[in-house]
C-alpha positions, 0 to 999 in steps of 0.5 A: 695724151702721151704719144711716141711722136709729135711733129711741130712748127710744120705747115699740114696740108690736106686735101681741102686746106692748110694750116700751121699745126702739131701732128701726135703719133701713137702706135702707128697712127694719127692721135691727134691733129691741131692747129692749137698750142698744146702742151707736148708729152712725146717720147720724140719731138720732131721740129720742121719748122719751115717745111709741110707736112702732107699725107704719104702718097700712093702709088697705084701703077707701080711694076715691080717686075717681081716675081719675074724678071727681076733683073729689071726691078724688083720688090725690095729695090722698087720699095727702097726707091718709093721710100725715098720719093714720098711714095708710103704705099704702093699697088703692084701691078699684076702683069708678073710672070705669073701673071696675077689670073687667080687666086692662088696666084694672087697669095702666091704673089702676096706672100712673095713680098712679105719680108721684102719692103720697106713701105705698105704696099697691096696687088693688084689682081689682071683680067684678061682674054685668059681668065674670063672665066676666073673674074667672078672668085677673082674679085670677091676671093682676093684684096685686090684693089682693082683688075688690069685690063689691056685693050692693046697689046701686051706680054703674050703671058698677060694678054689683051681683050677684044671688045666682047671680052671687056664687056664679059669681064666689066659686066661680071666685076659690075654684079660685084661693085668691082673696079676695072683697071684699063690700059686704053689704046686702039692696038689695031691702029697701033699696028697700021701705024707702025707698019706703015712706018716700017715700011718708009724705013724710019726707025727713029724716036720719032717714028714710035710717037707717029704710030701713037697719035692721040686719037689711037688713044681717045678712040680706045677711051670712047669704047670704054666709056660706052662699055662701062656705061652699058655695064655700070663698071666702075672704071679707072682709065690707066696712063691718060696722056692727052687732054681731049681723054680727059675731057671724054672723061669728065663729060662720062663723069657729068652723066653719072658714070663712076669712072676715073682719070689716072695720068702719070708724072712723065706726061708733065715732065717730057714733050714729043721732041724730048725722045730725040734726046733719050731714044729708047730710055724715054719710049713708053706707052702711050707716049708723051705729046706736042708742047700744047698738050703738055700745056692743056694736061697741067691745065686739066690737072688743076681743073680737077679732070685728072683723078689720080696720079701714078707714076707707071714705074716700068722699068727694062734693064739698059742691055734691053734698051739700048738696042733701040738706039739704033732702030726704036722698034727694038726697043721695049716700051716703060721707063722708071720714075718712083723716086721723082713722081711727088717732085716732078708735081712739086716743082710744078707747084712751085711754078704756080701750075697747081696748088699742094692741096690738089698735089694731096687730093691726086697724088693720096687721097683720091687714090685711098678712095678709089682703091678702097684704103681711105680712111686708113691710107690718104688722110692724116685724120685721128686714127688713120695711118701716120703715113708722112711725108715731110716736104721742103719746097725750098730745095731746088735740086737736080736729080742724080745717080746718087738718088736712085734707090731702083734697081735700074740705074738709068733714068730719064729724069737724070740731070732734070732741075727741080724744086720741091723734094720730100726730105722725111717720109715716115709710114705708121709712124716710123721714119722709113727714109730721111734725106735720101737714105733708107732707115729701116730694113727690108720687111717693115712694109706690110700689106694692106687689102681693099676693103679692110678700112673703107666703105663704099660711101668714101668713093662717091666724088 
């Protein structure tokens, strides 16, 4: 068989294994994986000796700030910044200004990104105290992959849910085999916390973590569970920080719940004590803990209790952060982290945490599963996407200015050493980025729905 292009002498790594093998791509797709010698016809021969090759990630919890406030991100920049990090499609999250509540919205929004990215990308639609009564033509009039729901505080645009409706909205995406989205903290605690806190004067980094303690997290987790039990939701707990979340959720999993733990590359990258050293540039919610739980999440990562992970890029323009230098309440909660989500689990790969093949289970494929893109996006099977990423678990390097492709100049990561770094990253079969720099123009991205590839049956594991 001809085809455009063939990868040869990589070491392929999918979910379940790895192998030396050739890789044809033709129109955009997989034509053929082999670990056998084949005689090659292609119009490009592509040679990564040395390096592997592993499906392209998705990233599920991307804020592109976009339309908005996007002083602070925006599609273009936060897509360019994907490319470069191995990310080949990402979800936006619909915490927007608009917010994605209905449906003209969500093709508002859909047709604000087309012309604009560089990789594949889908939205997500929001559910909130706003538009209960929306759900219903929300889910089944949309591609929406899935529906954000916030238990605690959010913009007063977006809005949280009080317990009943949650119930309300879960039920109502049940009748519809839909999938709630949930940011999961006790926002009543939050506030006691904090204001007790306020009270003693501390303003410090800190202070913010103290009004966050694991157990404002895990009470919020247990009330969903007990929600989406009573419902028969499927759910996706957003950001889980903790490990005692993560075992509340593989204990709902073993009594046939359908539910889902997505963490995100700053909960395995920073400890409590590091706010001290990056102040409001490291303040995000739910916040990042002691160095036992930073240990027992690597753990739990590996023991297959964390689904999917997605790296929650929210960032704030630095004018908005740096108040909080001074006073951290000041400051607003999210950081970046698109370009670094694949390395930060690739250096712990080289560390011995994990292996590849469960970096390629979280980071692609249970995500194409879960949010119904599977087999098209997550795998590197005959007719899929030949969505690529080429890593060198050689290269050891510390992140710097020059590897922002964000619109946010400023990162937590920066100066951080790590070593395992995407070098290739090509979506249905073109190379989007090549060692840092950007190949193709804004609009080569597509968008993709749910349901358009998939079937129900991908998602039972």
């Amino acid at each position: 068989m001809k085809v455009d292009t063939v990868l040869v002498n990589g070491i392929i790594v999918t979910a379940h294994n790895r192998f030396e093998g050739t890789i044809g791509i033709k129109d955009g797709q997989i034509a053929y994986l082999t670990n056998n010698k084949i005689d090659i016809d292609a119009d490009e021969l592509i040679d990564v000796a040395g390096k592997y090759i592993i499906p392209g990630a998705i990233d599920a919890h991307v804020h592109f700030q976009d339309p908005g406030a996007t002083g602070r991100e925006d599609f273009e920049h936060g897509t360019k910044a994907c490319a470069v990090g191995g990310i080949t499609t990402a979800i936006s999250q619909p915490v927007n200004d608009p917010p994605v509540f209905d449906q003209e919205i969500y093709n508002e929004t859909v047709q604000c990104y087309a012309g604009r990215g560089v990789i594949d990308y889908g939205l997500h639609a929001g559910g909130s105290s706003k538009n209960i009564e929306n759900i219903e033509s929300l889910w089944s009039n949309t591609g929406s992959p899935a529906l954000k729901i916030m238990m605690c505080y959010s913009p007063e645009s977006y809005g949280m849910v009080n317990d009943g409706q949650l119930f309300q909205i879960m039920e109502t995406l049940s009748t519809h085999n839909g999938l709630a989205y949930v940011h999961a903290e006790n926002q009543s605690l939050v506030e006691m916390l904090e204001k007790k806190l306020r009270k003693q004067g501390r303003k410090d980094p800190l202070s913010y973590l103290a009004s966050r303690p694991s157990y404002v997290e895990t009470e919020a987790v247990h009330r969903a569970l007990v929600i989406a039990e009573q419902t028969g939701c499927r759910l996706v707990i957003a950001h889980v920080s903790c490990a005692e979340s993560l075992e509340m959720i593989a204990a709902a999993r073993s009594r046939g719940l359908e539910v889902f733990a997505e963490s995100c590359p700053h909960f395995f990258a920073f400890i409590d004590k590091d706010i001290e050293e990056h102040g409001p540039y490291l303040k995000f919610s739910p916040v990042m803990r002691d160095r036992h739980n930073f240990e027992k999440m690597w753990e739990s990562l590996a023991k297959g209790y964390v689904h999917t992970i997605g790296s929650d890029h929210c960032p704030y323009e630095a004018e908005e952060k740096k108040p909080g230098e001074k006073c951290i309440w000041d400051a607003p909660n999210g950081v970046p982290g698109l370009e670094v989500m694949l390395p930060v689990f690739l250096d712990g790969v080289s560390n011995g945490r994990i292996t590849l093949e469960k970096l390629v289970e979280v980071t692609s494929y249970n995500v194409a599963r879960i949010y119904d893109l599977y087999p098209c996006k997550g795998s590197l099977l005959p007719g899929s996407d030949a969505d690529i990423v080429i890593i060198d678990m050689e290269l050891g390097k510390t992140f710097s200015r020059e590897d922002i492709k964000s619109k946010c100049q400023y990162s937590p990561y920066l100066g951080m050493a790590l070593k395992g770094w995407p070098v290739m990253t090509m979506v249905r079969g073109t190379i989007v980025a090549q060692d840092g720099k950007i190949c193709v123009s804004p609009g080569y991205g597509k968008y993709y729905s749910r349901n358009s590839f998939s079937s129900n049956s991908y998602r039972t594991f």
